[in-house]
gemmi code that builds the backbone of each chain (N, CA, C; Angstrom):
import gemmi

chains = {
    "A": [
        ("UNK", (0.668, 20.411, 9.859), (1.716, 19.514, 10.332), (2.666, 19.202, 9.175)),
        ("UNK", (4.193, 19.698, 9.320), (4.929, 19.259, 8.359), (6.243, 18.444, 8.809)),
        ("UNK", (6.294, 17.789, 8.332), (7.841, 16.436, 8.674), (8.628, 16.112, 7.717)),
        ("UNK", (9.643, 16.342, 8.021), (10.888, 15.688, 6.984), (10.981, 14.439, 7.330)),
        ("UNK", (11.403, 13.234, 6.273), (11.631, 11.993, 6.468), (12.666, 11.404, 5.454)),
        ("UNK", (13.428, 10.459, 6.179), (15.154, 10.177, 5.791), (14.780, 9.421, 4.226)),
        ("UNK", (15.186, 9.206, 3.466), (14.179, 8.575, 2.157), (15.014, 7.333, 1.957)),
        ("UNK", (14.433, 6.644, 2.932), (14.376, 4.732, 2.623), (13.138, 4.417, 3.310)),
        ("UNK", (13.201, 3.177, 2.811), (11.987, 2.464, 3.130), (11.691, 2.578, 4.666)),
        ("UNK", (12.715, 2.259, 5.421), (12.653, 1.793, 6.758), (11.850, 3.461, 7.421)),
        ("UNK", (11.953, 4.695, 6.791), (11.495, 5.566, 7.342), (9.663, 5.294, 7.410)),
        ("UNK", (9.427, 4.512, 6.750), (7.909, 4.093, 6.974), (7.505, 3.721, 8.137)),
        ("UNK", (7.856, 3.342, 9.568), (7.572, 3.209, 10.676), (7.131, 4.731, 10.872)),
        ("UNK", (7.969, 5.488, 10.893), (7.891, 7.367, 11.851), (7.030, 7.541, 10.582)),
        ("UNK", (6.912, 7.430, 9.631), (5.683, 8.136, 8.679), (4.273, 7.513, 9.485)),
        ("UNK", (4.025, 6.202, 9.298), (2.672, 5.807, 9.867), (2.727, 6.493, 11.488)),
        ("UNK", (3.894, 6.614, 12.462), (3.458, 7.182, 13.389), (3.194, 8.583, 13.726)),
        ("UNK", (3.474, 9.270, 12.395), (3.735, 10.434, 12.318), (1.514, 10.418, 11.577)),
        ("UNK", (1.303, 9.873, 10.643), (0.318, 10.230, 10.977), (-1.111, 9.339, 11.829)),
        ("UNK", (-0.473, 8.420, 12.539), (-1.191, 7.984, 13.497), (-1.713, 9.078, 14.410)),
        ("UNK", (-0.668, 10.275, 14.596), (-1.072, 11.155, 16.112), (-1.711, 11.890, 15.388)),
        ("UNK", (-1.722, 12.344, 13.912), (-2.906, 12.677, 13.202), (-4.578, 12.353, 13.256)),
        ("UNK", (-4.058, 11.264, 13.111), (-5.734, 10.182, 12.642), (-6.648, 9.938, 13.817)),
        ("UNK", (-5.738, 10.289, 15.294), (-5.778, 10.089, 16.473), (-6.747, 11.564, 16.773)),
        ("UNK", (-5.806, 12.475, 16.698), (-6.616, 13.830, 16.554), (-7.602, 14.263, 16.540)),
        ("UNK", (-8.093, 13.889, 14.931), (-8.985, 14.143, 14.348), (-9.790, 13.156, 14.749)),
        ("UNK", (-9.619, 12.233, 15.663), (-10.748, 10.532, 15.713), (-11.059, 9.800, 14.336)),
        ("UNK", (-10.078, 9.890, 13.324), (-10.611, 9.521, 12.251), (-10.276, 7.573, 12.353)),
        ("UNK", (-11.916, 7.241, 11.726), (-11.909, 5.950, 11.785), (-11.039, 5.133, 10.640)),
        ("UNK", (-11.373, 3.757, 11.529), (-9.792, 3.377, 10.988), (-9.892, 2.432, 9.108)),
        ("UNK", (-10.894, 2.866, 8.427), (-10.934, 2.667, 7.026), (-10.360, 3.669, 6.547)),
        ("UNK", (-11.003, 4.848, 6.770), (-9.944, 5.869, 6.290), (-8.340, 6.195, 6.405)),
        ("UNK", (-8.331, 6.089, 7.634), (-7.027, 6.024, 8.299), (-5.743, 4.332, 7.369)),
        ("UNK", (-6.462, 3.931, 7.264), (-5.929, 2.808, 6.276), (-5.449, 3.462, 4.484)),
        ("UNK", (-6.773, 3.732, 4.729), (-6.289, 4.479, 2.705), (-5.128, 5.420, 3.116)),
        ("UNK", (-5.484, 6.308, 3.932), (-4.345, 7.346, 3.860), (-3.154, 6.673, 4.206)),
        ("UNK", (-3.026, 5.767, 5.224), (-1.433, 4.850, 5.186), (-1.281, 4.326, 4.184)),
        ("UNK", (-2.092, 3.488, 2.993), (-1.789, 2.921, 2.106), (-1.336, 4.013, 0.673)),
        ("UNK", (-2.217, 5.581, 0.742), (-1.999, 6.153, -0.259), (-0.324, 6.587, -0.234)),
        ("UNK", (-0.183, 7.393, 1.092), (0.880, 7.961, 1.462), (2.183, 7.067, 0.861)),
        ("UNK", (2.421, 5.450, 1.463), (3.220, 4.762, 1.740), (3.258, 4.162, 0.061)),
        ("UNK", (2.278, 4.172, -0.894), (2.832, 4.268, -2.273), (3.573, 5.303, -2.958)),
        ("UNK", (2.917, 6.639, -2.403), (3.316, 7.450, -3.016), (5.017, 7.869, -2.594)),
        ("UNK", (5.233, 7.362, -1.250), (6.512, 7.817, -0.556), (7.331, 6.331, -1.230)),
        ("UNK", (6.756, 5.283, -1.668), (8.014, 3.957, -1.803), (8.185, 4.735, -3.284)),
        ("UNK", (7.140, 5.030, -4.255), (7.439, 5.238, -5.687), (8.761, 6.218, -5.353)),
        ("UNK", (8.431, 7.421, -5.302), (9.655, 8.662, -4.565), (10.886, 7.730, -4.330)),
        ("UNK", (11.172, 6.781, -3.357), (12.216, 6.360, -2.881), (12.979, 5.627, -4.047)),
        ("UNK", (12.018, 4.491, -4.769), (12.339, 3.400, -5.346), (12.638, 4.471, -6.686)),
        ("UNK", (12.222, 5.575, -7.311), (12.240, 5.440, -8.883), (12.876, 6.999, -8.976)),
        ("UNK", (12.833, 7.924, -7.581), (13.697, 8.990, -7.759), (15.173, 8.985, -6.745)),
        ("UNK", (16.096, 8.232, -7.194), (16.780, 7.837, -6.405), (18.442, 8.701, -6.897)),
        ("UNK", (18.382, 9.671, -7.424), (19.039, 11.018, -7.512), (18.989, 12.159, -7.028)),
        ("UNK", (17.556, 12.264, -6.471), (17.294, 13.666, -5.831), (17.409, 13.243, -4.367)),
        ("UNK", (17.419, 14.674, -4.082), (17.771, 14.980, -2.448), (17.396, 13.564, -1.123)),
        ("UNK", (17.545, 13.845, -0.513), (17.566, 12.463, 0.876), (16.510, 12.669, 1.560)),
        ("UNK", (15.821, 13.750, 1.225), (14.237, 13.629, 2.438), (13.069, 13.692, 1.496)),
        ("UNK", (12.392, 13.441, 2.184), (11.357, 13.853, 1.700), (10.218, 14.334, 2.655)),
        ("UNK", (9.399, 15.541, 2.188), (8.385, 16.288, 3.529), (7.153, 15.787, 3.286)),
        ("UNK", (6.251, 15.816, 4.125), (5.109, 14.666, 4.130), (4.473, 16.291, 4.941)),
        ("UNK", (3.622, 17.136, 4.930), (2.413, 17.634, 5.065), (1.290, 16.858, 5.123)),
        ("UNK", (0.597, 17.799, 6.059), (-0.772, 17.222, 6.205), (-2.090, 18.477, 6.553)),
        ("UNK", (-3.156, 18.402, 5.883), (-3.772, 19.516, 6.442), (-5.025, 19.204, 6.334)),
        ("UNK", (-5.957, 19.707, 7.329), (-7.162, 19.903, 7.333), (-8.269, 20.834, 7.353)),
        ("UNK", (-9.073, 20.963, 7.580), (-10.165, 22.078, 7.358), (-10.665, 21.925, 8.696)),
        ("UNK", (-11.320, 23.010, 9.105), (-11.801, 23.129, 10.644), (-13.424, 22.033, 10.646)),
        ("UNK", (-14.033, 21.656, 9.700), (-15.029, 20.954, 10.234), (-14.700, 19.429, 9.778)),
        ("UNK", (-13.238, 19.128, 8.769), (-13.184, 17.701, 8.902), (-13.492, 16.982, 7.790)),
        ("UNK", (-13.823, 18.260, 6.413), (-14.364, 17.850, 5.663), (-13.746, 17.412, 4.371)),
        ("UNK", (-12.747, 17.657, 4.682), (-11.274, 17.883, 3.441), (-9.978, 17.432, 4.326)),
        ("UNK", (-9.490, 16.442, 3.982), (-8.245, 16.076, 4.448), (-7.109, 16.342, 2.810)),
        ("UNK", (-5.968, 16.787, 3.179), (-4.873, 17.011, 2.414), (-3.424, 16.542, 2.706)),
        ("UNK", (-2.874, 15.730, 2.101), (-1.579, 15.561, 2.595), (-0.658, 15.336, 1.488)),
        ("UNK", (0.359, 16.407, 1.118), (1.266, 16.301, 0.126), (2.641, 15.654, 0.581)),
        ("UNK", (2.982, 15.317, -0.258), (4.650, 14.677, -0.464), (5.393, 15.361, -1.040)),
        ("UNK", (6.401, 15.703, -0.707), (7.818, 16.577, -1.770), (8.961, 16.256, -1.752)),
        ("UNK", (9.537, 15.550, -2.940), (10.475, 15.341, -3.329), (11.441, 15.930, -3.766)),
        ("UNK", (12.613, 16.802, -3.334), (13.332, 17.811, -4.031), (14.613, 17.334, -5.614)),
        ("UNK", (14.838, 18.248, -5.859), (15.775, 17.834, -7.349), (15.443, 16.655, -8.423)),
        ("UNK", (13.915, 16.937, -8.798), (13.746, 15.356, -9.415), (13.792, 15.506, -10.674)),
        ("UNK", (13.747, 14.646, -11.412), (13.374, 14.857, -12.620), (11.885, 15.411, -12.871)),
        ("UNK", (11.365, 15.041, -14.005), (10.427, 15.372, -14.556), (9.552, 14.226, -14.369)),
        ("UNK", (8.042, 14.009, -13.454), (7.381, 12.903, -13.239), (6.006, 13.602, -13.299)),
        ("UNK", (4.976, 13.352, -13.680), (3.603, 13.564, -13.583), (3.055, 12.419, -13.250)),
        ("UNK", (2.406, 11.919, -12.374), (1.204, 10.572, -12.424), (0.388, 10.586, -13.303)),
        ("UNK", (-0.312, 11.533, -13.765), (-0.931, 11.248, -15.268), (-0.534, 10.575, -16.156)),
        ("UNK", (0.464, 10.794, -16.508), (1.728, 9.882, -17.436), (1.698, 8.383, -17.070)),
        ("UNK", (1.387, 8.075, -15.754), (1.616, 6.702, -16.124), (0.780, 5.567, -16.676)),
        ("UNK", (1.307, 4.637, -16.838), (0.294, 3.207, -17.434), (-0.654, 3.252, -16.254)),
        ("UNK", (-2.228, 2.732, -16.746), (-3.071, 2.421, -15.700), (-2.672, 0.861, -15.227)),
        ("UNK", (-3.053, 0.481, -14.220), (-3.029, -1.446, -14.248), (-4.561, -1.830, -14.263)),
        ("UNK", (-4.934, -2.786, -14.591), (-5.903, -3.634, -15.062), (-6.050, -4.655, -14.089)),
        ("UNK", (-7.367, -4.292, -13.290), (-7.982, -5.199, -12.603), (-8.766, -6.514, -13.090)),
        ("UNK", (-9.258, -6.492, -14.489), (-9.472, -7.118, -14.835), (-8.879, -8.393, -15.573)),
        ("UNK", (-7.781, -7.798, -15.600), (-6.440, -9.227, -16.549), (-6.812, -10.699, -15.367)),
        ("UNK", (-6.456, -11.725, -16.505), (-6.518, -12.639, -15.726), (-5.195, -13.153, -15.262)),
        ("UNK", (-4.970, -14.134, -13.699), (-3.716, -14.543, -13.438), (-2.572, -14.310, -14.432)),
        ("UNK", (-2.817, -15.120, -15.475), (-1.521, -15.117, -16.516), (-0.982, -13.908, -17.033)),
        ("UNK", (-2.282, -13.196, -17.452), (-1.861, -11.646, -18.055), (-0.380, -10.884, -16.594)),
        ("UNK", (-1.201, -11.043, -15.516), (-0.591, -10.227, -14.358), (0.741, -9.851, -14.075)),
        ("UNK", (1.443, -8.686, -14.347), (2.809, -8.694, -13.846), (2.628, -7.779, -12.392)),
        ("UNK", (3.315, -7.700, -11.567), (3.324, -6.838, -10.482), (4.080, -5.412, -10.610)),
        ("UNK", (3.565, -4.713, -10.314), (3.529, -3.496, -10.917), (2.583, -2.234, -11.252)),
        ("UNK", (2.499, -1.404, -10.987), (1.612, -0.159, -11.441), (0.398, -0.153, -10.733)),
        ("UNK", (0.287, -1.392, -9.173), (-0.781, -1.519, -8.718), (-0.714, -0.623, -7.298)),
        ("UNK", (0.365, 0.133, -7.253), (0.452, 0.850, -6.005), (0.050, 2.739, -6.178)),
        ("UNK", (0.081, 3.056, -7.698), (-0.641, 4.219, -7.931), (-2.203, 4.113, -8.275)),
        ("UNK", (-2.658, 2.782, -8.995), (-3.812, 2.516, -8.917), (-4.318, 2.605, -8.082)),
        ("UNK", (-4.088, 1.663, -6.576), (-4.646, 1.907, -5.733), (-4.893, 3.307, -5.047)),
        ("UNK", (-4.011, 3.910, -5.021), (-3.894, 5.117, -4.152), (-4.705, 6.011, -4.707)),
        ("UNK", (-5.217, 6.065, -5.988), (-6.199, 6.708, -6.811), (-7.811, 6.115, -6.652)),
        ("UNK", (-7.476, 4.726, -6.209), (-8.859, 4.194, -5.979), (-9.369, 4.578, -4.606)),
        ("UNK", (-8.511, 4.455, -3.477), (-8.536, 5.313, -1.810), (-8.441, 6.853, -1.953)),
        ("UNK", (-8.241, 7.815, -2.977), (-8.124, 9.160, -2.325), (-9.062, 9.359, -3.359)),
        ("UNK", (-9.970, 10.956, -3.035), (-10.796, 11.216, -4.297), (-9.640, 12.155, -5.591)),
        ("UNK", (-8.487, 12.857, -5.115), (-7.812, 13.408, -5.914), (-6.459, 13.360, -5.850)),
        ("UNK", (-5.646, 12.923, -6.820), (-4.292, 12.605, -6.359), (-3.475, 13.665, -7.696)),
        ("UNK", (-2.634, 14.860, -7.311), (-2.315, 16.030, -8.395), (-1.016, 15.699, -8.097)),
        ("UNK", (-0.365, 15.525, -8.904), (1.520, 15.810, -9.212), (1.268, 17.007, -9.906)),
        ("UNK", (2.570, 17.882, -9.293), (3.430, 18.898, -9.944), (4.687, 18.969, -9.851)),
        ("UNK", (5.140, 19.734, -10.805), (6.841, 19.918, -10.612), (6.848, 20.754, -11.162)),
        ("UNK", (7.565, 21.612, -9.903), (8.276, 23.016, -9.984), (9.301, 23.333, -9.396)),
        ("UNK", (9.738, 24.077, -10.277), (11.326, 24.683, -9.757), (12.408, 22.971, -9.465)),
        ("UNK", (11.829, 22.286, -10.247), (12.943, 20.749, -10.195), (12.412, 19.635, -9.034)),
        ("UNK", (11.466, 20.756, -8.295), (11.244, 19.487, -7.315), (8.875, 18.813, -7.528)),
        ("UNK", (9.333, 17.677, -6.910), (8.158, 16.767, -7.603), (6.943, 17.157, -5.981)),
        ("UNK", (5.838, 17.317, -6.101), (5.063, 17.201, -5.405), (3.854, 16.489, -5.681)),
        ("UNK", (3.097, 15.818, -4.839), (2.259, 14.917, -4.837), (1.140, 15.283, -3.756)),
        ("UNK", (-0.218, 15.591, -4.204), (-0.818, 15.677, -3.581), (-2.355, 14.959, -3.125)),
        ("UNK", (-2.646, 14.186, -2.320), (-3.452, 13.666, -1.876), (-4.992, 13.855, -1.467)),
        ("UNK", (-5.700, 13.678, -2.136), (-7.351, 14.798, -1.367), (-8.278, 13.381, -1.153)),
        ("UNK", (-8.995, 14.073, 0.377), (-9.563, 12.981, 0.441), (-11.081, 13.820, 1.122)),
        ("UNK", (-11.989, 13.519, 0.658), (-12.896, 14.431, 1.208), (-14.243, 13.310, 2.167)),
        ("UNK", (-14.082, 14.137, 3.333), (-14.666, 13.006, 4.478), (-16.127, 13.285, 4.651)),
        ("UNK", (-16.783, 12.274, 4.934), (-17.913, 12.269, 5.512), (-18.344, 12.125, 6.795)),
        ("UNK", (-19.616, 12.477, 7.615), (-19.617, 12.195, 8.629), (-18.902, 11.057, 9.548)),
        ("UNK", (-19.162, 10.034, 8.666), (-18.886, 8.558, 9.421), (-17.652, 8.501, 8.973)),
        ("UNK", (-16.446, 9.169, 8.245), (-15.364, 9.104, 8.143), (-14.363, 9.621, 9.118)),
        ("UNK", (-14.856, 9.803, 10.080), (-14.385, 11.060, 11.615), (-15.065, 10.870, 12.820)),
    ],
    "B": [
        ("UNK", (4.739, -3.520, 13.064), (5.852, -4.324, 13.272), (4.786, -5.794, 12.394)),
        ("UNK", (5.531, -6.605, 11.797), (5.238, -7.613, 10.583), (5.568, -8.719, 11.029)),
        ("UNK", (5.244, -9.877, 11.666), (5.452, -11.240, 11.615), (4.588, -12.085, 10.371)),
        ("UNK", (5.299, -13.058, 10.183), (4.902, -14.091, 9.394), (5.529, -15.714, 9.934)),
        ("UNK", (4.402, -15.927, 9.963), (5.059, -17.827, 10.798), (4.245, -18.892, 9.935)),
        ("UNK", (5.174, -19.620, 9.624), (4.774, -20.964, 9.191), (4.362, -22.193, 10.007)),
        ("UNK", (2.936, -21.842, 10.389), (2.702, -22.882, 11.651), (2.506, -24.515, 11.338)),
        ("UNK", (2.178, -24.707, 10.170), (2.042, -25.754, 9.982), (1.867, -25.882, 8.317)),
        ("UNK", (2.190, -27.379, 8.249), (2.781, -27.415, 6.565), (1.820, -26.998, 5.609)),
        ("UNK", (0.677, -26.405, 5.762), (0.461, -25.694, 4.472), (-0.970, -24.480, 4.765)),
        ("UNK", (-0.155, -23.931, 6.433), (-1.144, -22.644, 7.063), (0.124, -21.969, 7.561)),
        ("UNK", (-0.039, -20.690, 6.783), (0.655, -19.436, 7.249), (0.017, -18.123, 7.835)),
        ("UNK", (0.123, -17.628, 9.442), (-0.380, -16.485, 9.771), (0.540, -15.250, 9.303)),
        ("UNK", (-0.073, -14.411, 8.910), (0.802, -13.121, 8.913), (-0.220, -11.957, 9.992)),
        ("UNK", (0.604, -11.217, 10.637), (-0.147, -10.506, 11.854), (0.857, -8.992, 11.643)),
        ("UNK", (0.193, -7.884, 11.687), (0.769, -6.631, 11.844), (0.245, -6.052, 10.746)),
        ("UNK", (1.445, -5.078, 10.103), (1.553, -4.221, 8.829), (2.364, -4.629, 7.959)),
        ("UNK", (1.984, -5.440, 6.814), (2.732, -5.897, 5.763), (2.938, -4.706, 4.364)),
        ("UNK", (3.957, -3.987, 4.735), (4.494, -2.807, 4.118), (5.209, -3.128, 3.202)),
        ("UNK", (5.505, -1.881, 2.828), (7.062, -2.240, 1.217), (8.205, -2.477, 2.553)),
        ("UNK", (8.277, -1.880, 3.461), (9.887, -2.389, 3.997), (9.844, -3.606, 4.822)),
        ("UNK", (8.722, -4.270, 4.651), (8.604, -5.761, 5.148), (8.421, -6.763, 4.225)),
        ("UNK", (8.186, -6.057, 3.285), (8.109, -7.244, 2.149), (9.437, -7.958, 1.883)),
        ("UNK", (10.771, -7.637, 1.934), (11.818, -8.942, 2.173), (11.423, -9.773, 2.724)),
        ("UNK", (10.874, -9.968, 4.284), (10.912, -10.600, 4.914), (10.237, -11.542, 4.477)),
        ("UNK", (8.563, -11.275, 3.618), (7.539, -11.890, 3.659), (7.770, -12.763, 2.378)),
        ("UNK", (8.839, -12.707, 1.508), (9.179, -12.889, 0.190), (10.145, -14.021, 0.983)),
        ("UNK", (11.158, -13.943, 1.424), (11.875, -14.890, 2.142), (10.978, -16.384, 2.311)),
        ("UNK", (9.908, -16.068, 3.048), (9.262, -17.144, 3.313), (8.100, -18.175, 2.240)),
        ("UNK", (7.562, -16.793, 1.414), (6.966, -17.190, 0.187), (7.630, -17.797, -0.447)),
        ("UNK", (8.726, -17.446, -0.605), (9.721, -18.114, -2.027), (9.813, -19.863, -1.596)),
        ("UNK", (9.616, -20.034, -0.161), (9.622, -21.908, -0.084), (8.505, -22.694, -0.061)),
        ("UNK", (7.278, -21.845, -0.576), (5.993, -22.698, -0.563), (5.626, -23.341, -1.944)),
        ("UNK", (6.171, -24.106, -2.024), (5.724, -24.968, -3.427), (4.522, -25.704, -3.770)),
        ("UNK", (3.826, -26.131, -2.464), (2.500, -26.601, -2.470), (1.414, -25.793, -2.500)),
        ("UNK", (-0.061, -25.786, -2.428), (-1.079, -25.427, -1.746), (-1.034, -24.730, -0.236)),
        ("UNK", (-1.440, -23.332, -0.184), (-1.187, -23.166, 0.753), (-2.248, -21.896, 1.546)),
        ("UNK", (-2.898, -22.114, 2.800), (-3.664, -21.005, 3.598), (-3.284, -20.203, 4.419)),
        ("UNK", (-3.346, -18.590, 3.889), (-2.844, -17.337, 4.158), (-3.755, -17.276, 5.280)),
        ("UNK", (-3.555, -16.912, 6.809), (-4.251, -16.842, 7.648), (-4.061, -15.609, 7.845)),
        ("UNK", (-4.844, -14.557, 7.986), (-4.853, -13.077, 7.551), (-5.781, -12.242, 9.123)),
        ("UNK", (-6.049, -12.934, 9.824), (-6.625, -12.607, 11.215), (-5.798, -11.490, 11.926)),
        ("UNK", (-4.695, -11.555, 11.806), (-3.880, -10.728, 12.670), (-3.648, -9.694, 11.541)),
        ("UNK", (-3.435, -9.687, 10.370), (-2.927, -9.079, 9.313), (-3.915, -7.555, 9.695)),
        ("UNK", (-3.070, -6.296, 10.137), (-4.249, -4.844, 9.966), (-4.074, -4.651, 8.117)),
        ("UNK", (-2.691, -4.595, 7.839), (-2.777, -3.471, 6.748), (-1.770, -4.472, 5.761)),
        ("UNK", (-2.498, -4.496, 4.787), (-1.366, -4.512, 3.174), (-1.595, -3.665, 2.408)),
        ("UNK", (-0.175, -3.712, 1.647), (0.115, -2.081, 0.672), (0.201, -3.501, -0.505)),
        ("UNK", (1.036, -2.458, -1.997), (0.964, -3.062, -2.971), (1.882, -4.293, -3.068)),
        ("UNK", (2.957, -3.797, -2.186), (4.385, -4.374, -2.175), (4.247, -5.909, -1.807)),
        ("UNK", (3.088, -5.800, -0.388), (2.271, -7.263, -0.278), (1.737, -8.038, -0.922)),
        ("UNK", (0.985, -7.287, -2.089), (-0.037, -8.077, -3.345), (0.860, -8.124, -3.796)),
        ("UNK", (1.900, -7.239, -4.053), (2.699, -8.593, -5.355), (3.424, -9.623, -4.513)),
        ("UNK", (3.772, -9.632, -3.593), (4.650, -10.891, -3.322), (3.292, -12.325, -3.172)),
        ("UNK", (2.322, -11.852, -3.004), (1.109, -13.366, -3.523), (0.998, -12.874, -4.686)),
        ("UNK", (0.822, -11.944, -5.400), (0.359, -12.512, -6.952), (1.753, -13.458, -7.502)),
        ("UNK", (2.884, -13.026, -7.198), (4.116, -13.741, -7.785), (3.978, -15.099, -7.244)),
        ("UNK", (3.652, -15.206, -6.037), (3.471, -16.792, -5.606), (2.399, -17.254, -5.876)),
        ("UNK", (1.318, -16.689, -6.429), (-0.240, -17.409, -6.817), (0.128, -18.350, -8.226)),
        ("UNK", (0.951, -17.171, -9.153), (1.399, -17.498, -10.369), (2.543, -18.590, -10.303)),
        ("UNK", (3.357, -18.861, -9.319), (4.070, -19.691, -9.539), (3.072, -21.094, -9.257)),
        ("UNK", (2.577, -21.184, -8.084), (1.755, -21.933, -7.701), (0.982, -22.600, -8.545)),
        ("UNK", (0.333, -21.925, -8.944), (-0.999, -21.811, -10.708), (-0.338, -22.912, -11.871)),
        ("UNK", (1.266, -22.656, -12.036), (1.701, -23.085, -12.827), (1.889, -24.797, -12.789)),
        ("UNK", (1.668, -24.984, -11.343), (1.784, -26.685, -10.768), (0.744, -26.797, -9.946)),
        ("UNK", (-0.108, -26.418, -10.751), (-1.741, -26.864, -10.018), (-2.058, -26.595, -8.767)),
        ("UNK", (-1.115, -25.664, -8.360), (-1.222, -25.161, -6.535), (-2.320, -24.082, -6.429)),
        ("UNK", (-1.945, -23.698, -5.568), (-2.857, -22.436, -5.123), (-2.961, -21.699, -4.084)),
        ("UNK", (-2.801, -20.520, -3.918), (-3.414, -19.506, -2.001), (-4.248, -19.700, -2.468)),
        ("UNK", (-4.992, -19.913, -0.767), (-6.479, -20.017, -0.028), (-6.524, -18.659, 1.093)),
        ("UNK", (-6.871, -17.473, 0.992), (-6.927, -16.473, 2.411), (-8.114, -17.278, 3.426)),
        ("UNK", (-7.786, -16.660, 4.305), (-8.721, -16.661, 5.265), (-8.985, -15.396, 6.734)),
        ("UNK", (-9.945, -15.491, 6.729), (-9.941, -14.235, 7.901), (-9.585, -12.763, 7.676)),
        ("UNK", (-9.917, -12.628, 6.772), (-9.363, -10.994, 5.920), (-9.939, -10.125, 6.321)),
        ("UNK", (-9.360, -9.082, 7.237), (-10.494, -8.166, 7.572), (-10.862, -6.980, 6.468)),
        ("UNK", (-12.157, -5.810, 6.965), (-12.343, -5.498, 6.081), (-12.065, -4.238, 4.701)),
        ("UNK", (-10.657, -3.650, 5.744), (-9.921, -2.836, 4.889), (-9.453, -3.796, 4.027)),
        ("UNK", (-8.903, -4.869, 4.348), (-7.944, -5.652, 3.394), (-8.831, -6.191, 2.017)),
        ("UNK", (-10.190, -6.496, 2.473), (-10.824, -7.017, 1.752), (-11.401, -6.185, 0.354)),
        ("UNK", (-11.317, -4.911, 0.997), (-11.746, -4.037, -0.035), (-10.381, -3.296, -0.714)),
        ("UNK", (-9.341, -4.025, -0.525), (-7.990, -3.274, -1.264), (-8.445, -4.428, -2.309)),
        ("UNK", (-8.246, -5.385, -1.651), (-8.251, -6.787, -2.760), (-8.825, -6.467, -3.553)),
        ("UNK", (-10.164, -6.294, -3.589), (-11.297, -6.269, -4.565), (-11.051, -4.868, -5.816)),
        ("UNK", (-10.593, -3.960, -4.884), (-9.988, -2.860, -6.045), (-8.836, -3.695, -6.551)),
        ("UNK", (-8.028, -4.093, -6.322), (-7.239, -4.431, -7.475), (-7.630, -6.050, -7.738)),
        ("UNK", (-8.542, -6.058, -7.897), (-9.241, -7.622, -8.710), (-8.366, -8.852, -8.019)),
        ("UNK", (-7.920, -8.843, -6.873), (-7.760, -10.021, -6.441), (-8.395, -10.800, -6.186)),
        ("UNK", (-9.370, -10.479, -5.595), (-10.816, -11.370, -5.451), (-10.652, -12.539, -6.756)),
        ("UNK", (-10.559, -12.066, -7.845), (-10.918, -12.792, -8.895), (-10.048, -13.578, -9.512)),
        ("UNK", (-8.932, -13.577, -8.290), (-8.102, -14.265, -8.921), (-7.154, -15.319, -7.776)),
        ("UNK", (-7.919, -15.538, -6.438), (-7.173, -16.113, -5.439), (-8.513, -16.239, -4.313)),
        ("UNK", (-8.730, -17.134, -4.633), (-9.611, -18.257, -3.058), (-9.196, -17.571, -1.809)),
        ("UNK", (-10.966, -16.644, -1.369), (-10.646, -16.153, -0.408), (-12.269, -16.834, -0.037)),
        ("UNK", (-12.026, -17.463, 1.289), (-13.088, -17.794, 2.864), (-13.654, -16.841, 3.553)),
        ("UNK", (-14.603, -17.001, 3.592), (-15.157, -16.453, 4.217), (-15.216, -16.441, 6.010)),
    ],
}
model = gemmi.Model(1)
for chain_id, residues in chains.items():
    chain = gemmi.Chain(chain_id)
    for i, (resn, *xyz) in enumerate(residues, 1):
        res = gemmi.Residue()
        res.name, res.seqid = resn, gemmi.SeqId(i, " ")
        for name, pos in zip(("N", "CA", "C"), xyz):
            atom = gemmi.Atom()
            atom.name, atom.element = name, gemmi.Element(name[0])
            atom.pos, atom.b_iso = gemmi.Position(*pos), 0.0
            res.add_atom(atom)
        chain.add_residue(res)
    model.add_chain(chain)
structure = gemmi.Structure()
structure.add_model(model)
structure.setup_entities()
């Protein structure tokens, strides 16, 4: 399943419904189905909010394996600069109130919900990829 | 779709998907709570990051004049975002 999506925020409605008829599909229960809205919808606001030179869509893939056991869903951003997620600052769950700025807690998370999260960039454009590997009771 | 209502002077429900493109809305209303105040989270399915920060920014303002969020009713996706990013440990949540 592949979809282009208009790159503002407001396109986050047709993304979650786009993979609702996914999650629906597959019967996947709705903890999982949560991480993957929450991974996706960081990884698509970062794209919007911090590559805001490159191209106007962005494609949202999704793929699975025939027994359910591997879910995949990449993001692609065309004409970007140069971004790796490795590169960035971790955030700190442990700081207390005062330490806290808001910030850097939306790739954290999405790393704490998926088991593998790979950036590449090639040929100028940024991809992001999502792995989430399911268990019985995850389906 | 994201509502947030101020039902009474110091209990707020939020009900839906509190996303990055709803977080204006939810910031609008945060920004006038100067007191003590209980996040009623029953209706709430889903928060992203964009949500935690608009309470960590109001926990911290709060904090600063002896206030405070109180959650309540958190279900249990939400509960386990919290806890990955150490909110738990830093904002009065009911059981």
């Amino acid at each position: 399943m592949v979809t282009s999506f208009t790159k503002e925020l407001v396109s986050l409605d047709k993304i979650f419904d786009f993979l609702n008829i996914f999650s629906k599909k597959v019967k996947m229960n709705k903890t999982v189905q949560n991480q993957m809205f929450m991974a996706v919808e960081e990884i698509f606001t970062n794209m919007v909010k911090y590559n805001k030179n490159s191209g106007d869509k962005i494609e949202i893939s999704v793929d699975w394996n025939a027994d359910l056991s591997n879910l995949s869903i990449s993001l692609k951003d065309f004409n970007t600069e140069y971004f790796s997620i490795n590169d960035t600052v971790e955030y700190d769950p442990e700081l207390p109130l005062g330490k806290r700025q808001p910030g850097k807690l939306g790739l954290f998370l999405t790393k704490k919900v998926m088991d593998e999260v790979i950036s590449t960039h090639e040929d100028g454009n940024l991809k992001v990829t999502l792995l989430k590997h399911l268990g019985k009771i995850d389906v | 779709m994201f509502e947030i209502n101020h039902i009474k002077n110091h209990l707020i429900s939020l009900s839906g998907r509190l996303d990055a493109s709803q977080a204006e809305k939810a910031s609008v209303v945060f920004n006038n709570v100067l007191e003590s105040i209980t996040l009623d989270f029953k209706d709430l399915e889903y928060i992203s990051s964009a949500g935690l920060s608009i309470i960590l920014v109001t926990q911290k303002r709060l904090k600063d004049n002896d206030q405070e969020i109180t959650i309540q009713n958190m279900n249990r996706h939400i509960r386990e975002i919290f806890r990955y990013a150490g909110f738990d440990q830093i904002i009065q949540i009911d059981e």
